[in-house]
Every structure is written in structure tokens, then in C-alpha cells.
N, C-alpha and C positions, 0 to 999 in steps of 0.2 A: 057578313058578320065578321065581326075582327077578333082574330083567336088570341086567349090569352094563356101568355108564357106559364106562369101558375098553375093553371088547369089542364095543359097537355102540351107537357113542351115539344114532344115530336111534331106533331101536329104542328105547333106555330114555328118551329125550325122550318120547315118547309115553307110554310106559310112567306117567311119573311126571306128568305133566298129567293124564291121567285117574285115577288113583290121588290127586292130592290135588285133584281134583273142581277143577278153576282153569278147563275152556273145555268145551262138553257140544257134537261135532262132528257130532251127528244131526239138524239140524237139517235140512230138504227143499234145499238149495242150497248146491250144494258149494263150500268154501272159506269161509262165511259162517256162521261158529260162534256160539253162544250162549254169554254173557260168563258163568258162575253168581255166584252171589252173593262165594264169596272169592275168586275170581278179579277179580272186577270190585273190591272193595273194596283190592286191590293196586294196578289200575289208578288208581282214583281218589286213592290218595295219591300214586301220580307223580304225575297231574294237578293236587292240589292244589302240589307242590312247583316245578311248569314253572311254572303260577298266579303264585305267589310269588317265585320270580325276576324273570319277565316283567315285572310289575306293580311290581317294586321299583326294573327300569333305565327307566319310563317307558313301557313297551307299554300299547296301553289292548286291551282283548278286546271283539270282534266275534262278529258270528253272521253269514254269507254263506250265502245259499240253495246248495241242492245242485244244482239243475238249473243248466246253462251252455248259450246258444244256440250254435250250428254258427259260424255269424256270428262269435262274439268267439272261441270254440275256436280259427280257422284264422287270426285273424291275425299272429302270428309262427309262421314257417316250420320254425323248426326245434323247433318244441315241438310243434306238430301232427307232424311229424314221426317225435317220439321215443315220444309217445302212441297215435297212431291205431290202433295195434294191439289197445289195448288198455283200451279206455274202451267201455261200454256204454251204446248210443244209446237211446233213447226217439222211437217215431216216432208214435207214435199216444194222443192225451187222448181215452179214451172210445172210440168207433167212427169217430170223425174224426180222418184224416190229418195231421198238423200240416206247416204250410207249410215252419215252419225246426226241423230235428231240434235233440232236447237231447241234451244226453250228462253222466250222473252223474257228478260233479268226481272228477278221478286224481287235482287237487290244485289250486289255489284262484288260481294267477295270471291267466288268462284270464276267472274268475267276480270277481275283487276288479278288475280294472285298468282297465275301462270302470267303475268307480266312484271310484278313485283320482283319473282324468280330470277330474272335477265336484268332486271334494275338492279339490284342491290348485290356487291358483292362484296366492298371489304365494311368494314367500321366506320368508315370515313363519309359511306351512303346515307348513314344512320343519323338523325332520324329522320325517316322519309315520311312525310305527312302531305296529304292532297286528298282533294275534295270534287264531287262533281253537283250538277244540281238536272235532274234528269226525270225521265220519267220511268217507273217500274210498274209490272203489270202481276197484281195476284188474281185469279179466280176466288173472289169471294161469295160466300154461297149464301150468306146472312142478307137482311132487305139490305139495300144499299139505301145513301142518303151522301148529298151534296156534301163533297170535304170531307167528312167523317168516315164515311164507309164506301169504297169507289171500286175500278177495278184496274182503272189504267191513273195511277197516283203522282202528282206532281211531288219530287221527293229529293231533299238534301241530304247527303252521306260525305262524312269523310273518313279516311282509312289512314293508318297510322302503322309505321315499324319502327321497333326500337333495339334499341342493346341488348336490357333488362328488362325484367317484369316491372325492377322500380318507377325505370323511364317511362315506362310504360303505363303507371298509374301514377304517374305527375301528369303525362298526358288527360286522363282520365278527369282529374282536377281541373285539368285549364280548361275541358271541356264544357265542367260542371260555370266555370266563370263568364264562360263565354253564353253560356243560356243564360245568365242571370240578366245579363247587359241586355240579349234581345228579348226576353221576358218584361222586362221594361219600356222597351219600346213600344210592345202588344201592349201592356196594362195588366200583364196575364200572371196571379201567382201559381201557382204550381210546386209539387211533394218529389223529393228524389226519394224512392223506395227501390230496394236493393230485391229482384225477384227472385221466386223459389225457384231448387230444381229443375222444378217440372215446366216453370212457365221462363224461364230463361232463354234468350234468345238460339236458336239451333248453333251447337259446335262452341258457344261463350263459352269462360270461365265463370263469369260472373254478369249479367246485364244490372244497369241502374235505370228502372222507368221513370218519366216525367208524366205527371199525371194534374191534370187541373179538372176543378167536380164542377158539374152544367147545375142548372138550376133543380134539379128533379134528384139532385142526390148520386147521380152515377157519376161516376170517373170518364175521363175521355184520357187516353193515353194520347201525347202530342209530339213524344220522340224516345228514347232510349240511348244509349250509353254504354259499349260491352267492351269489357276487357277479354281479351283470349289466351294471353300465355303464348304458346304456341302450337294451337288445339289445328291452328291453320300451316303452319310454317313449315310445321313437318311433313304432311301430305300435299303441299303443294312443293316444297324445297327450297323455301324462301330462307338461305344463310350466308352469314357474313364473317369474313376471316377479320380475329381480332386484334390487337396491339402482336401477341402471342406468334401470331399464326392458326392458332386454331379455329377451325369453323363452326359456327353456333349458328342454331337456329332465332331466327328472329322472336319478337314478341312482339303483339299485335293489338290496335284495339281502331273502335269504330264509332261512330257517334253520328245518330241519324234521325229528320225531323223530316215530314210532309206537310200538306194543303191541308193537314188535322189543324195548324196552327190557324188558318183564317176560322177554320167552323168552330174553333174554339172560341176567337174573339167576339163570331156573334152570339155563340149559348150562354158567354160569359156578360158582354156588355150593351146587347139589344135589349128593345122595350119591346112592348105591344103594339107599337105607332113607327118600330121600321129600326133599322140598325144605328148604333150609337157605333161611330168610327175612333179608334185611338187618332191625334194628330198626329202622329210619326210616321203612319200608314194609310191616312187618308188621302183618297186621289184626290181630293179638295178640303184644303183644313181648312178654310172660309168660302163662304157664296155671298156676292153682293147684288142686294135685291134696290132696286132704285122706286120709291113711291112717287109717282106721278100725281101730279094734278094739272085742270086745265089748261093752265097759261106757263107750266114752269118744267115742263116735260125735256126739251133743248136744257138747260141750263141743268138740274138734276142729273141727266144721261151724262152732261160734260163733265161733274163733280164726281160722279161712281166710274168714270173711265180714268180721270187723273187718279182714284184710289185704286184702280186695280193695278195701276202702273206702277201706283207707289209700291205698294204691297209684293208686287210680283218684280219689284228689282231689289225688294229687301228677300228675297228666296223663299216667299211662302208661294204655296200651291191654291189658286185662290181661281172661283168660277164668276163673271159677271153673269149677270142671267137677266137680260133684257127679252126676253122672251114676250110675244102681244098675249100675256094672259095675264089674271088676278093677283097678286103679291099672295092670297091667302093659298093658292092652288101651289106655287109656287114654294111657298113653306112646307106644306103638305110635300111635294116632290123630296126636296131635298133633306125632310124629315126622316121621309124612309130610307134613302141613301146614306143616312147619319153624319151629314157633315158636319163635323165639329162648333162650329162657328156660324152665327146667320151676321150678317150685316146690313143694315137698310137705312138706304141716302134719301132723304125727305127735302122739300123746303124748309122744313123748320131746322132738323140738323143744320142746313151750309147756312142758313141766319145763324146760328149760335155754335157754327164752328167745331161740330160734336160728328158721331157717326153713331149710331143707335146697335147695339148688338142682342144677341140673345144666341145663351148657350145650350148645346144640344143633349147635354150630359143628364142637366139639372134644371133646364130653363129659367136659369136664372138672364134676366135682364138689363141693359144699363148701356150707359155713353161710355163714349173714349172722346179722348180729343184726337182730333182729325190731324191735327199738324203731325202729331207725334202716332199716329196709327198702327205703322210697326213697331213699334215698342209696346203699344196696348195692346196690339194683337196675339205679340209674343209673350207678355205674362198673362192672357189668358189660356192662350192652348198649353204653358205650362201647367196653371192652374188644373186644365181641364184632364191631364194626364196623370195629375197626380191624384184628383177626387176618383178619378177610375179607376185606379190599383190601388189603391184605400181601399173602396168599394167591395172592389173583387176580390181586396184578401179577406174584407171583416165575413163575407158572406161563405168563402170557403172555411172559414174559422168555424162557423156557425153548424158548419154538417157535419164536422168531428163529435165525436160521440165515445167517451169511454166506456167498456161493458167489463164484466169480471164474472159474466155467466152464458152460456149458451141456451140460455131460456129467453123467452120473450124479448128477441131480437126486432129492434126497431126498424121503422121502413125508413128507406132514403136519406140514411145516414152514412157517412164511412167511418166504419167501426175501428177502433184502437182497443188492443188488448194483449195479452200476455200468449206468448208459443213457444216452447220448445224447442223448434224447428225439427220437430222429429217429421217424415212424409205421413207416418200414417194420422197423427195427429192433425197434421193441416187436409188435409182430406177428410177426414171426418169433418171436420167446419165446415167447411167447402162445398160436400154432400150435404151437410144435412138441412141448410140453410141458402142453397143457389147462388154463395157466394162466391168472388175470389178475390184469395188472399192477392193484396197489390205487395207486400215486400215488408222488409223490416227498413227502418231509416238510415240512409248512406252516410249523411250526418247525425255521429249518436244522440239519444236522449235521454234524457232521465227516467226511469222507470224499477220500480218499486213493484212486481208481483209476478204471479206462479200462470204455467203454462194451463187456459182456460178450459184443458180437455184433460192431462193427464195431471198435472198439480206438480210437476216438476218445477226450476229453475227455469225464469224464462225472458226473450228479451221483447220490446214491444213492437208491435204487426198489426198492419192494416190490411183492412181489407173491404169491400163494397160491390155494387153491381155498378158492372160495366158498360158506359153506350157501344 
């Protein structure tokens, strides 16, 4: 029976990860999946495209060991804090006890910042910005689920030092530009909301989450943004001597995305019939399917090998699939894999010079001319990127919901409304309604009303249930 997204999307998440073979979850330790091969091939063109931004605004890439001593772990308080629960210790090399426990990196400030300390000394260091793309390990205790919720996490971070706090959040901005660019590439829109408190990254000044809503109304967080100040600088002794001579403590910030970004793009752009692939990310933006018949089977196979040639020397990523089985099985196949693009070379196409297509987005159907293929090819996968992130923002537009009462709170919405930002205030929401707050907006808005608990002055705050 073929589960439908609509009616239980956990359910058909699963459903459609293992149906288009993307993560193999039998692996002996749980939460800590095996990438397969098109799964990981998805992964790696994110990773080629963070690469490419990174390395365009001046980040240089690093490799940081994965073990971190106990020692650099606990020195800032509110990051051992936010962690300890949830980082897996290493006490024993061999049959001997080790004096100072290690702990597998939950994430890379306390393993990079007693080296930041030895790198940077005068003004002249500044700003030090580098990135790694690595994997971090939490004990997560919640069910786990492919991409979304794991425990050993494929994960890009980068870490930034500055002068100033200012530098330091012009950093913060290019950050904010630089998702925008690879948000576009996924098809993905997504909310910068500024987090409380309480839900702030351990040791920030400030975190800004990135949040894109699944089909069911809940949020998926897919990266984060934190400024620090120098909540780090100082307990690690990260400073630099200035024009002056004086030495100041640095200012810090960090910007970090995961494998959240692929399970995003399938709860955001699959169907019930298999994943619908962005082209920028697809291991194949086209599949050419060659229709046979008795007497023209040679000649056909000759026509769909000159087009993959063409195709694949104008730089698309393109799969022939002469495989001995049905054109209809074959659709099917690569249905579920969501290859952008179908293409099918007939007799009647090379009589009339055409190539037959059919889009995986929208199923929409229709010729191209064969001479000029690459160029049809390419304004459709544009075409097909841009009805995507249309798509995906008209429908996150759709789950916004303003409220001006804490009564009869509707299901599967993400709520917009007036706070305070007083703690006990946002705790009472929170509690009394299983919600949380996601953040007030990094980019202001317009808003016009009073805080929805105590009737004070208020700015406006989202909030929803989380996957």
C-alpha cells in the first residue's frame, strides 16, 4: 500500500528514504545510518556548493580532530552545560584508563579554540574565518529518523574571529547571504528567527535559527547562526594585540548546517510516487529512456548514446538507462529517485527530429528539438527549479497563522503573535500549549499589537511544534 504524505507524513518519510535507497538504517548502532551511494552523492553536491560559497567569501577549510580533552570541553560553562548530556565519552586507549577523558565533538568550538589561541596574535590575524565539513556525534535520546534526527551527523560549521563585535556581525550577515544563495539551490525557503534565552545555542550571545515547516505543520530546524561576543575568547584566551599595543579579546561567531538540509528537501519536495530531486543537486538532472521496437532497436540505442554525449559534454549530469526491461518499470524506477528530467528517444522522435520529455516536478510533457537539446534541456531544469521554490514558499506561506489569543490554538500551524519577551511570559505559551517559541524575526517586521499573555508592548514571535 503506498503511504500518503498528507495522512502521516512520518510514516511516508520513512517510507520514501528507503524506497529510494538514500540511507540503509541496519547498520549495529542505532541512529548512526549508512550513507548509500545516491544518498551520499546528494550529500556531496551540498557539500560541494557550502565548499563554493565558503571559499568564495574568504573561508580557508580545515580538518580538526574528532577527539576533545575533558580539560578544553568544561571551560566555558554554559556550553558544557548545554552538552553534557549528550556527548559520548571515551575513557579507556586499549586496556589503560586514560587520565583526562575524551569526548567525540557535538560540535567543534571547544576542539578549534585552544588552537585559535596559538593562531591569532596581533590585528593583523584578524579576521580569521575557516570552516570544516565533518562529522559530530550527539546521543540523541528522541526516535531517531534518517537526516533529521541521527546520532553520528554529517555537519558543516564554520568559526569566525574578529576585532569587534561590529565585525563580527557583518559577519553574521554574509552568513545570512550566503544561505540565501544555497537555499536556492535546494528549492528550500526557510524563516531567520532570532532564539530565546533559553533555547540559544550553549555560551551564544545571540543564535539566529533557520527553520523550513514539513508538510504536517512542524518546523525542522536546518542550521543556526550564533554570534558570541566573547563569551568564548576569554576562557579559552583567544587575543590580539591592536594598532595600540593593547590586547583585546577577540569576538566570535559560528554558522552551522547538517544532513537536516537533504531531509529537508525531501519533506519539502517529494510526492507520494518517490522524491522529486532539485536539478542543482540531483545525481541525475536527466535519464534517457530509449523506446524500442522490433526492427529499430540498433538505430534508436545509436540516437540516445549521440544524446547522452551531447548532453553530458554540455555539463549536465544525465543517466542513459538501456537497462533489458519495460520503459514503464523504468519510469517507475526513476520516479522514485526523483530525477528531474525523463527523456525518451522513439522512432518517431529521430523521424521528426524532436526528443520527447516529461517533467518530474509537474508532469508536464512535451518535445524539444534534438539539434539544440542542451539548450532545451537547460531552460527546462531552470523552469523546473524555479516552480519548486515557488511551490515551497506559497505552501510555507500557507501554515503561517496570526493569533491575538491563547485560546483555541490551532493544530499544524506556525503561530505569529505578539510577546514581550519577558521569560515567564514565553513559558507560559510554551507550557500551556506544547509549543516552542522558534524566535522573533532577524529581519524586522511590521507589527502592530500587545504581548499575547501579559497585554504589554510587544514585538512579533513565532512559534510551533517541532519535527
Amino acid at each position: 500500500m503506498t503511504l500518503r504524505k498528507e495522512d502521516d507524513f512520518n510514516e511516508w518519510y520513512i517510507d520514501i528514504v528507503e524506497k529510494a535507497n538514500l540511507s540503509d538504517k541496519r547498520y549495529p548502532v542505532k541512529g548512526m545510518n549508512v550513507w548509500t551511494a545516491y544518498g551520499w552523492k546528494i550529500m556531496r553536491s551540498i557539500d560541494t556548493f557550502i565548499r563554493q560559497e565558503l571559499d568564495a567569501t574568504e573561508h580557508d577549510e580545515v580538518c580538526f580532530p574528532l577527539l576533545i580533552p575533558e580539560t578544553e570541553f568544561k571551560k566555558e560553562k554554559d556550553h558544557i552545560k548545554g552538552f553534557d548530556s549528550e556527548v559520548y565519552w571515551v575513557t579507556h586507549a586499549g586496556l589503560n584508563e586514560l587520565d583526562v577523558r575524551l569526548i567525540l565533538r557535538p560540535t567543534s568550538e571547544t576542539a578549534m579554540y585552544p588552537m585559535f589561541a596559538l593562531w591569532v596574535r596581533s590585528h593583523q590575524d584578524l579576521p580569521l574565518k575557516v570552516y570544516q565539513i565533518v562529522n559530530t556525534f550527539r546521543y540523541e535520546t528522541k526516535q531517531t529518523r534518517a537526516f533529521m534526527r541521527v546520532r553520528e551527523i554529517h555537519f558543516f560549521e564554520s568559526h569566525t574571529c574578529h576585532t569587534t563585535e561590529e565585525d563580527a556581525q557583518r559577519q553574521i550577515e554574509e552568513d545570512v547571504e550566503i544561505l540565501d544563495r544555497l537555499a536556492k539551490r535546494l528549492c528550500l525557503p526557510y524563516s531567520l528567527l532570532v532564539r530565546t534565552e533559553w533555547d540559544k545555542f550553549p555560551g551564544a550571545h545571540y543564535t539566529v535559527g533557520i527553520d523550513t515547516v514539513m508538510p504536517n505543520g512542524r518546523t525542522l530546524q536546518i542550521g543556526s547562526v550564533h554570534h558570541y561576543r566573547t563569551n568564548f575568547s576569554v576562557p579559552y584566551e583567544i587575543t590580539y594585540e591592536d594598532e595600540n599595543g593593547e590586547h583585546k579579546h577577540a569576538h566570535q561567531t559560528t554558522y552551522g548546517m547538517s544532513e537536516r538540509l537533504l531531509g529537508a528537501v525531501i519533506g519539502v519536495h517529494a510526492d507520494d510516487a518517490g522524491l522529486i530531486m532539485p536539478p542543482d543537486i540531483a545525481p541525475f538532472q536527466a535519464v534517457i529512456i530509449p523506446i524500442y521496437s522490433k526492427n529499430n532497436a540498433d538505430a534508436v540505442r545509436q540516437e540516445a548514446q549521440k544524446l547522452f554525449a551531447l548532453l553530458t559534454a554540455a555539463g549536465f549530469r544525465v543517466k542513459f538507462d538501456d537497462r533489458d526491461l519495460r520503459p514503464g518499470n523504468k519510469y517507475y524506477d526513476w520516479e522514485i529517485k526523483g530525477v528531474p528530467l525523463r527523456l525518451e528517444l522513439g522512432g518517431r522522435d529521430i523521424e521528426n527530429g524532436v526528443v520527447t520529455f516529461a517533467r518530474r516536478d509537474n508532469g508536464e510533457k512535451g518535445t524539444i528539438d534534438a539539434s539544440s537539446a542542451p539548450a532545451g534541456v537547460d531552460l527546462i531544469l531552470d523552469a523546473i527549479s524555479a516552480a519548486l521554490l515557488d511551490k515551497a514558499k506559497k505552501v510555507q506561506q500557507s501554515h503561517i497563522q496570526d493569533i491575538d489569543s491563547i485560546d483555541d490554538i490551532p493544530e499544524d500551524r506556525i503561530l505569529r503573535f505578539g510577546w514581550c519577551g519577558c521569560e515567564e511570559c514565553g513559558h507560559r505559551f510554551e507550557d500551556a500549549h506544547d509549543l516552542k517559541i522558534l524566535g522573533t524575526p532577524f529581519i524586522p517586521e511590521e507589527f502592530d499589537g500587545k504581548c499575547i499573555i501579559c497585554g504589554k508592548p510587544a514585538k512579533p514571535v513565532y512559534a510551533a511544534r517541532t519535527m
